[in-house]
N, C-alpha and C positions, 0 to 999 in steps of 0.2 A: 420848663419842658426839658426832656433829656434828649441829645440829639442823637439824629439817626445813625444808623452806621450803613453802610452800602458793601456787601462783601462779592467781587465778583467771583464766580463759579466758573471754570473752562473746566469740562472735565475730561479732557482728550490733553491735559497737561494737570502737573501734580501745584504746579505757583496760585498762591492766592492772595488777589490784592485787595486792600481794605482802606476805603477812604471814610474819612471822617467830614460829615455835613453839619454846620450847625444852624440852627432853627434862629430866625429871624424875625420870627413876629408874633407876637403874645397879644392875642385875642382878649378884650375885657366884656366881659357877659355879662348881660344886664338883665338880674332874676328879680323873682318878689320880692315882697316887703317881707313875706314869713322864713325867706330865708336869705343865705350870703349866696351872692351871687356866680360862687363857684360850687354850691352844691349841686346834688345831681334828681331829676325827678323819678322816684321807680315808677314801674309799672305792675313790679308783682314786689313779691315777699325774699326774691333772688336778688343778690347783690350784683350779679351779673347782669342783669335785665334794667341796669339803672340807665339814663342819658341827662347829658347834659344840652340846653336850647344851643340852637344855631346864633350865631350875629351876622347882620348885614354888612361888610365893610367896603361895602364899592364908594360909597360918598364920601367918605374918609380915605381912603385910599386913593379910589379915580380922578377925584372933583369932577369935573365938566366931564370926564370921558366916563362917568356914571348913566350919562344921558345918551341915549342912542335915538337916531331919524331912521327910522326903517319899517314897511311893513312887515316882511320877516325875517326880520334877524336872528342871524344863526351864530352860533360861538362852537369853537374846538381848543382844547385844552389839551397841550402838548408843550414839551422842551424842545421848542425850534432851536437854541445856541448849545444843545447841550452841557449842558454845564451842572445838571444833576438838579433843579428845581423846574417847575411847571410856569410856563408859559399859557396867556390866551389870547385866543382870536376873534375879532366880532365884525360883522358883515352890519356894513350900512348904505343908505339907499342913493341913487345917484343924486347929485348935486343939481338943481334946477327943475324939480319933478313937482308935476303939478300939485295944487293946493292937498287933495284927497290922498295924497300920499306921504305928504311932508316934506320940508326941503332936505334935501342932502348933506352928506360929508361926508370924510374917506374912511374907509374901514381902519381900525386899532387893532395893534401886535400890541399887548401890554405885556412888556419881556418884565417878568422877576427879579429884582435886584436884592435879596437879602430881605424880601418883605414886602419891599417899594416897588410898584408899579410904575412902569414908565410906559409912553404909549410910543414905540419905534416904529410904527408902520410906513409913514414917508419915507425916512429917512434906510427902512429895510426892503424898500420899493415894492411892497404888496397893500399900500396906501387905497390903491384902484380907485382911482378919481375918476370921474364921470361914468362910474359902472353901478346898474340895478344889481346890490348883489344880496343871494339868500344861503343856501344850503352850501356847507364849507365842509372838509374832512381835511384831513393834516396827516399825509399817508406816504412812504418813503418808495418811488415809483422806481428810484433808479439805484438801491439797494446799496447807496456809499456811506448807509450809517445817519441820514440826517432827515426827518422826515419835511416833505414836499406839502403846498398846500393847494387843493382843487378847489376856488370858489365860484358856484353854480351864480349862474345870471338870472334874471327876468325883465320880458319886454317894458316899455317906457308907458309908464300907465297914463289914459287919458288921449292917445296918437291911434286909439281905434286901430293899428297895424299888428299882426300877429305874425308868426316866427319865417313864414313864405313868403313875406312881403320885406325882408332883410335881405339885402344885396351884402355880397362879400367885398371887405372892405367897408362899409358903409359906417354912418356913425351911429347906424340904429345896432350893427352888429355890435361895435364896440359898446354899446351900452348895456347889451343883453346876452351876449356869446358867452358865455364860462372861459375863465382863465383858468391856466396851471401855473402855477410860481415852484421852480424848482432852487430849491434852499442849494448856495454856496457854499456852507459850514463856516463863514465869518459874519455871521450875522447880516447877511443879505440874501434875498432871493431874482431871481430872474425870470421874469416872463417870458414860459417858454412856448407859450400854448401853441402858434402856430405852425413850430418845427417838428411838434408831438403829434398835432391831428389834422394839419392842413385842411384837405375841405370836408374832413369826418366831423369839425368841430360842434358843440350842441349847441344853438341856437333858439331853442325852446325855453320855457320856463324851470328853469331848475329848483324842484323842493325835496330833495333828499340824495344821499351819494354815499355808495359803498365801496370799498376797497377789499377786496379776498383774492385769492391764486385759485380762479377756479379748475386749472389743470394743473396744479401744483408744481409748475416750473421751476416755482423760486422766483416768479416775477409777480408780483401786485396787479391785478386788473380792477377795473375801473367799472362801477354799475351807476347812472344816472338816472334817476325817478324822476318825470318831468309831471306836473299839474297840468298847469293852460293861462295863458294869458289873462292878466284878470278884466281886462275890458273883454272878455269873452265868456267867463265863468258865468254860471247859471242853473242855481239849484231848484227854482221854481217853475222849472218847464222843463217836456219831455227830452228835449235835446238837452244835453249835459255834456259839453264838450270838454274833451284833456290833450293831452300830447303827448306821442309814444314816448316810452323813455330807450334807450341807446347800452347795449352791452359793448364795453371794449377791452378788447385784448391787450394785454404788454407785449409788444414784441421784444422785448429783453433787448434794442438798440436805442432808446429813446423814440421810441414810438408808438401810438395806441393803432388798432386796428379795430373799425366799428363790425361786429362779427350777430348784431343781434338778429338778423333773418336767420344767417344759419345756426344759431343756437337755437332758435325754437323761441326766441322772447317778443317777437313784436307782439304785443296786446290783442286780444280780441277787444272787439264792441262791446259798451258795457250794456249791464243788465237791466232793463227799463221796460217794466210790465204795467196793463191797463190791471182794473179793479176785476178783470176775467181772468189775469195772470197771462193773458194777449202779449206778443212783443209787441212795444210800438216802433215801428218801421219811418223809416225816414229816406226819401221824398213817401209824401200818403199815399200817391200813386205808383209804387214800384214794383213793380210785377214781381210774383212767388220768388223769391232765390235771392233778390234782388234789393238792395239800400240797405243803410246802418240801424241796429236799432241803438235807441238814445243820441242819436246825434246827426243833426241837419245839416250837409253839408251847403245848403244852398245859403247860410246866414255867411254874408262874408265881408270881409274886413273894408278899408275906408279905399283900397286899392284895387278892389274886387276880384280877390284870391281868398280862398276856404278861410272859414276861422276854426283854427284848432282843429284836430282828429278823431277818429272814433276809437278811443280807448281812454280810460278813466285817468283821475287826477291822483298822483303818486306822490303820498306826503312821506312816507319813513319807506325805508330799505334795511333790507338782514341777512349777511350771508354768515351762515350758521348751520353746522351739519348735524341734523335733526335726526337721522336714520342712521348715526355712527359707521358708515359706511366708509371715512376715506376723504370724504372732497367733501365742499362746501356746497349747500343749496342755497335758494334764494326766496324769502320771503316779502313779499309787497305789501304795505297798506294804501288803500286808494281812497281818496275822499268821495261819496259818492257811487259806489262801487262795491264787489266783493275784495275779502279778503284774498290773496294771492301768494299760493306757494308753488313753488318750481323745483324740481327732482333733480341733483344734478346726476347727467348720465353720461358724463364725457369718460373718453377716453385721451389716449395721448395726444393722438391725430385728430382728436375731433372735441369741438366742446359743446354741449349738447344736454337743451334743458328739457321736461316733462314736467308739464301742469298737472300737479295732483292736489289740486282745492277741493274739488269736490267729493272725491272719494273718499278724503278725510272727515269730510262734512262741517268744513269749519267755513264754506262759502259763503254766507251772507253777505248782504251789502249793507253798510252803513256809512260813518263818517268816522271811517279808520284812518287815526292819527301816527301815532309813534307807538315802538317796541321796547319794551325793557326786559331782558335774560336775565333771569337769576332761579335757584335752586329753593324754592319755596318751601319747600316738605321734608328737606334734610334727606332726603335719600341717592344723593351725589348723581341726579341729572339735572340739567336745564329746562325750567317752563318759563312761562311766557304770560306779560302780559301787553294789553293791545287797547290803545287810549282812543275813545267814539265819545260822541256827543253826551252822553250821560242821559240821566233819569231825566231831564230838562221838560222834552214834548211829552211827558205822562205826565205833568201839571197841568196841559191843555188838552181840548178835542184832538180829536184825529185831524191829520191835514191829508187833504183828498185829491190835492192836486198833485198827479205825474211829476213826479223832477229827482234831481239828485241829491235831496233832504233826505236825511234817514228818516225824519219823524214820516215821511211819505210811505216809503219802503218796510220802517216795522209793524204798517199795518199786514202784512203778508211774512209768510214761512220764512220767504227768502230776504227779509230784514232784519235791522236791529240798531235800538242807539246807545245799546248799551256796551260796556268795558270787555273785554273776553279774561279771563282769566285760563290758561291754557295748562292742565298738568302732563307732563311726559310721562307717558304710558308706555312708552317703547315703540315697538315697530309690531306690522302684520302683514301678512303677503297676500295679495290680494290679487286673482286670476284676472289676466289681461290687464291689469294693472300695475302689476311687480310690488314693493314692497313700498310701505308708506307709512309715518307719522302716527302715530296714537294721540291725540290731542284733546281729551275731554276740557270741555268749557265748566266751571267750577264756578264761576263767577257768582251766578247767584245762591249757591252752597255753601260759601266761604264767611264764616264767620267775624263780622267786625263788629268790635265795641263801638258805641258813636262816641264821636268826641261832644262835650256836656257843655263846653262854649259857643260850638258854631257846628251842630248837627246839621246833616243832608235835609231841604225841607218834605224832599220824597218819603223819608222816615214816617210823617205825619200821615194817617191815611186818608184825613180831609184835606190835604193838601195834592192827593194824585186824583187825575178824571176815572170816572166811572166806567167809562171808556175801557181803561188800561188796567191790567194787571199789575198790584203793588209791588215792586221791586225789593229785593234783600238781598243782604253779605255785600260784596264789591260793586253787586250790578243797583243798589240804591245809591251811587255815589253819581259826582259831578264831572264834569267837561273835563277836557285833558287833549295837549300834544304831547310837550316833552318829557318823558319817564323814564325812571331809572331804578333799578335792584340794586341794592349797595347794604352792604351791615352798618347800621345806622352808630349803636353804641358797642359794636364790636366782639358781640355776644356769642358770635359764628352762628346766627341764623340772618337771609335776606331782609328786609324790611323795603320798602316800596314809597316813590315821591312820584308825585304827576304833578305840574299846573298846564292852565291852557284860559281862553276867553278868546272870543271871536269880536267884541265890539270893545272902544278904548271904551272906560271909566265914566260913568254918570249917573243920576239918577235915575232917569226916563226909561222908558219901554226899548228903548234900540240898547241900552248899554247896559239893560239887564235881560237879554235876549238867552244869551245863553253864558254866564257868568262862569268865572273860573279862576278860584285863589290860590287852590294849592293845595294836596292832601298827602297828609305825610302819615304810613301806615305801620305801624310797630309790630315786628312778627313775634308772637309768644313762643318760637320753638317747632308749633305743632301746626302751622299754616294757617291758625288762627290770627287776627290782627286788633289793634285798638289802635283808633285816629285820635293822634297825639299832635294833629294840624297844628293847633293854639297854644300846648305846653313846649311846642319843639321852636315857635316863632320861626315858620317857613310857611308866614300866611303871603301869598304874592300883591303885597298891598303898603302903599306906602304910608308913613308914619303911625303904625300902628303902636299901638299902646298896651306891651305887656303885663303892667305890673298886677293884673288880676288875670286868671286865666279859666275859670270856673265858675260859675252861678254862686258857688254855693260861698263864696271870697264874697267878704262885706266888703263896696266898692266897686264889687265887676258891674261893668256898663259896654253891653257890646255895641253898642252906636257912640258912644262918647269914646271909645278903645279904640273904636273902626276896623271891631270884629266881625268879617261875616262877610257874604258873598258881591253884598251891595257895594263895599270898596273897591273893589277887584280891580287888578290891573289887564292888562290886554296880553298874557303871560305866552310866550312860542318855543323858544327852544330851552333848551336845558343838557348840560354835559355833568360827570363827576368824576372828580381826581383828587388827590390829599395838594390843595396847595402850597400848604406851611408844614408838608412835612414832618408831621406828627402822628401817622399812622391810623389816621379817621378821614374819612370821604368827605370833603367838601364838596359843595355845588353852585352852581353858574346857572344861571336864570335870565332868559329873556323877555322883553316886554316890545310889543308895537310902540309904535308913533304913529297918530292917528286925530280925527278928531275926538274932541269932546261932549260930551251933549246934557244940554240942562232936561228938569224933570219934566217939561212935554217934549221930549224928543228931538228935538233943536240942534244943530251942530251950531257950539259956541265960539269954540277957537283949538287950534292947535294944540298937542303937547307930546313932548318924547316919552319914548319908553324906556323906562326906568332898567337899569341893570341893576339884578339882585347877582353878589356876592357873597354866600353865604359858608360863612367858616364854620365848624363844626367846634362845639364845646369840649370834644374830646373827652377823659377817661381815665380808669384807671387797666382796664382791661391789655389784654396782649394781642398781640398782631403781628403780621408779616405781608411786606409789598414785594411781589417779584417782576421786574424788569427785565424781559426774556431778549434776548438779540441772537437772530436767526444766522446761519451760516453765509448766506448769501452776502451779507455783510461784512466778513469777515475773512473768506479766501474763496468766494462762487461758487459754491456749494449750499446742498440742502435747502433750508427755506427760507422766506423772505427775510430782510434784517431784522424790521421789529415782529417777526413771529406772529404775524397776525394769521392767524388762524389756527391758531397752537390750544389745546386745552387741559386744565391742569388742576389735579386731582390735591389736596392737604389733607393730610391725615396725623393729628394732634395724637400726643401722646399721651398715656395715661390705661387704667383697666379699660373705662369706659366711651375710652373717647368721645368725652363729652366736654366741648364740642363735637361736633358729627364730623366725619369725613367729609370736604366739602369738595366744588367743583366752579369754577369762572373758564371760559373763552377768553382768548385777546380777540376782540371785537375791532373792526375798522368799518363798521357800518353808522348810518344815521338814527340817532334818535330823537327825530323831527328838527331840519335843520341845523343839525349839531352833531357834535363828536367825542365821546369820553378819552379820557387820557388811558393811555394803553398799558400803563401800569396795573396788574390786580393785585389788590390791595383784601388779603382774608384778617376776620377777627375769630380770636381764639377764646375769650374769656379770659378765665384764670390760669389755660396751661401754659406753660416757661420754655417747652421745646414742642419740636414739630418731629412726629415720629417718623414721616416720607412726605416726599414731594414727587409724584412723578408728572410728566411732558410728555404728550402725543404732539409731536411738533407735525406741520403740513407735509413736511419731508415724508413722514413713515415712519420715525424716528422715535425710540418712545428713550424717556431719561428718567432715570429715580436719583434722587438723594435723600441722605439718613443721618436722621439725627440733627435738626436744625436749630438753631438759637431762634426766639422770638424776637422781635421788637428792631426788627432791620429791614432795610432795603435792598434785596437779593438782585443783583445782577446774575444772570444765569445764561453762560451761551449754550446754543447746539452743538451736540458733539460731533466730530468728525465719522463719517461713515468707514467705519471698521480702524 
């Protein structure tokens, strides 16, 4: 491997320093029998368009800390010690939690050494012992250069007490209250949560958290997406309880201000219509005007205080400025609920959101997972795509009964259990509504080749009810939370990964409820795709067996391989970042801890969930990582340190520029429990220089530079204002 180089850029000064990094760990890929195991598999007749498979290396690397106790474990991928390689984080369940949750242990910092993973998290004191904890983001709150890490809590499952039945103080708080750990810069952090939010702190279930400047201070605010306690969750009746989720302010002193009434975010009531499109109301007797619909307040906890709120279950957060307008807006997924976007419409003095879902028409309810940004089509904006329960309930009848199941809700207009696939169309101004999103759903237009290992069974059209319309392109595909856009082999077009499964591992009817391995989707350039799940070995399944990867391979045996959906692990979050520093997107995979169940449905015993580590085969292609650090960081000015919300144009050199001009966000948002590393990381193909770079920094600030070397790691600050 040749090593990186890291050239910083200040361009409000003429100095430039260049540190030399060298790469520490050489990846051994394990390919067919028909080839050496360093070659690469095409996918067309382009030499550009070749990949080499992923490796697993958590087991070899981790040992014991491969294995995670959590129901949702979430991981963020960041350089807590700075020191110029990639650090991760993983959230595990508290210590003495009842049987249906798995026992506990303290969450892992596994700091990078040269390769070596080591797990510091005690000994860096963000261990969090005796904390339920989920949804994590690693986001620099108080702009000294070092990012800080937020991990969301959830109640003590099985204690029937939901988040109003926590006394302050209590030991139910401390198990389920979200912590802030604010990083020292010597490889320690400090709990500071109390001194930040005193009695604003969130005590709800926390499953997603975003971090954006939504008044463009120069301070990082804080968005927390809360679900619902899961002794309360309930998708098979009309009540469908969640928990608001909490907008907070940076007050640029060390302190959050919870400000969601007056922005405009507390939640409506979710959507929960009879087979007349009726709202169903809650108390049945509540006069015209009067009670929630979808949710019962009278069902109430083991202390006799309300269980949960009437507003939907919030798995992924996106602040992402959609309308190029200036500021970030905010995009919700709700499990059980519509999809949810929010206009930002603040000004200095004021910060101030507007719901515009429906006007976009992208409101449906489903079982909206996680967000993955990336520019699918080559024409240098950001689309979207948005991970739901998959083609799964069109293998069966319709389900008739009221609740917050999608398969319920896509019998009507206003449902759906399928994927969005979202293309940026721009903007349009819409009377009495001001300007909003262009967002056509593409999903089932989108052409994918099937993978010829381990097709979708939806494909089959004996295999969907008669009931339901046969689904095609992205919208024939399977379950999914955490996803990501990333350039897989470096070709300078997006390519697309989702896994996801809602029940651990078995053979029975509950553990193949709604299955989910992994799908790994190959962009041809044109927004077309082929599912390369099998050839890429980023199946979410343990001990699988590559060395055939196709039908048509004398020897493939997809049950004897343990190819195909029936393996599946219990897959949740997912981040991606280069961690070995060789200019290709790795990715971080999470798995439940859960029970098991044999094949009549039986819970037979315990098992953790598996951390996939998966290194990237890497290339021969060219690339460029740019690590932006905002002013704020640097003398109190302009924008946050690490530039999170900065977005930034590559434009390769050549007649044709081909690659395409591309386009990434720094993103500080969740994507389902998890957090990508804030590095963007563009691949180029075969061009050797990069013809401009420019930086819309959060500031207002725009930067170009000319004439770039490929195959580095660009530190790049904000320039000074004038």
């Amino acid at each position: 491997m040749n090593p990186a180089r890291i050239l910083n850029l200040d361009m409000s000064t003429p100095k430039l320093v260049l540190i030399i990094i060298s790469l520490a760990v050489v990846v051994v890929l394990a390919g067919c029998e028909e080839r050496d195991s360093g070659d690469s598999v095409s996918k067309t007749d382009d030499s550009n368009a070749e990949f080499r498979p992923f490796t697993n290396v958590a087991p070899e690397l981790l040992g014991e800390g491969a294995e995670i106790k959590n129901r949702y474990p979430g991981v963020a991928i960041f350089d807590f010690d700075r020191d110029g390689d990639l650090d991760f984080y993983v959230t595990s369940a508290e210590a003495g939690a009842p049987i249906e949750q798995a026992r506990g242990e303290l969450n892992k910092l596994f700091r990078n050494d040269d390769g070596t993973y080591v797990d510091v998290a005690d000994a860096a004191g963000v261990g969090a012992a005796a904390h339920n904890s989920s949804a994590v983001a690693a986001c620099d709150f108080n702009n000294d250069g070092y990012q800080d890490l937020y991990v969301g809590g959830m109640g003590r499952v099985g204690d029937e007490l939901d988040y109003i039945s926590t006394e302050p103080g209590s030991e139910l708080e401390f198990i389920s209250a979200d912590r802030l750990y604010i990083n020292q810069k010597d490889g320690t952090f400090t709990n500071a949560t109390e001194s930040w939010f005193g009695e604003k702190l969130n005590v709800r279930s926390a499953g997603s958290i975003a971090c954006g400047d939504v008044d463009n201070d120069g301070w990082l605010d804080l968005y927390v997406g809360n679900r619902s306690d899961v002794d309360f969750t309930s998708f098979n009746h009309a009540s469908h309880p969640g928990h608001y989720n909490v907008m907070y302010r940076n007050n640029g002193d060390s302190t959050f201000a919870d400000i969601t009434d007056s922005a405009g975010l507390v939640a409506p009531p979710i959507v929960m219509r009879d087979s007349f499109g009726e709202a169903i109301i809650f108390p049945e007797d509540a006069a015209e005007g009067e009670g929630f619909e979808g949710f019962d307040p009278e069902h109430l906890d083991a202390n006799g205080n309300r269980g949960g709120d009437p507003a939907g279950e919030t798995w992924a957060t996106l602040f992402f400025d959609h309308d190029d307008d200036g500021d970030i807006d905010l995009w919700l997924a709700d499990d059980g609920d519509r999809l949810k976007v929010y206009r930002n419409d603040s000004t200095s003095a004021n910060v101030r959101f507007t719901d515009i879902t429906a006007p976009m028409g992208i409101d449906q309810s489903g079982a909206w997972m996680g967000f993955a940004l990336g520019d699918i089509d080559g024409d240098a904006d950001l689309d979207m795509f948005i991970t739901n329960i998959g083609f799964h309930p069109v293998t069966r009848g319709p389900n008739n009964t009221p609740g917050g199941a999608c398969s319920y809700a896509a019998n009507f207009q206003w449902g759906t259990c399928y994927h969005y696939l979202l293309r940026n169309d721009g903007t349009i101004r819409v009377p009495s509504v001001g300007t909003i999103g262009v967002f056509p759903d593409i999903a089932w237009s989108t052409k994918v080749e099937p993978s010829a290992g381990s097709p979708p069974e939806s494909l089959d059209p004996n295999r969907v009810n008669p009931f339901w319309r046969t689904p095609t392109g992205v919208a024939a595909y399977d379950f999914g939370f955490g996803t990501a856009f990333f350039d897989y082999e470096n070709d300078g077009d997006q390519d697309l990964y989702w896994l996801g499964a809602i029940i651990s591992p078995g053979e029975g009817p509950r553990g193949f409820l709604y299955p989910g391995y992994g799908r790994m989707l190959l962009n041809a350039g044109d927004a077309t795709f082929s599912d390369v799940t099998v050839e890429s070995h980023l199946i979410d399944s343990r001990d699988v067996d590559y060395t055939y990867t196709a039908p048509n391979q004398l020897g493939f045996d997809r049950k004897e391989q343990r190819i195909g959906p029936e393996f599946h692990e219990n897959g949740k979050g997912l981040a991606k970042g280069d961690l070995n520093g060789d200019g290709y997107a790795d990715l971080i995979g999470t798995n439940s801890s859960g029970l098991k169940f044999n094949p009549d449905g039986e819970s037979t015993h315990l098992v953790d969930g598996p951390l996939m580590v998966w290194m990237n085969g890497g290339g021969e292609n060219h690339w460029i990582t740019l690590r932006l650090k905002g002013r704020q960081g640097i003398d109190g000015t302009g924008s946050n340190a690490d530039g999170i919300g900065a977005r930034v144009w590559v434009t390769p050199a050549g007649e044709n520029n081909d690659p395409k001009k591309q386009v990434q966000d720094v993103l500080g948002s969740s994507t389902f429990l998890s957090m990508n590393a804030l590095d963007l990381t563009f691949g180029l193909g075969d061009v050797d220089e990069i013809e401009e770079i420019e930086i819309l920094w959060p500031s207002g600030r725009t930067q170009i530079l000319s004439d770039i070397e490929t195959n580095q790691v660009l530190e790049i600050e904000e320039p000074s204002d004038g």
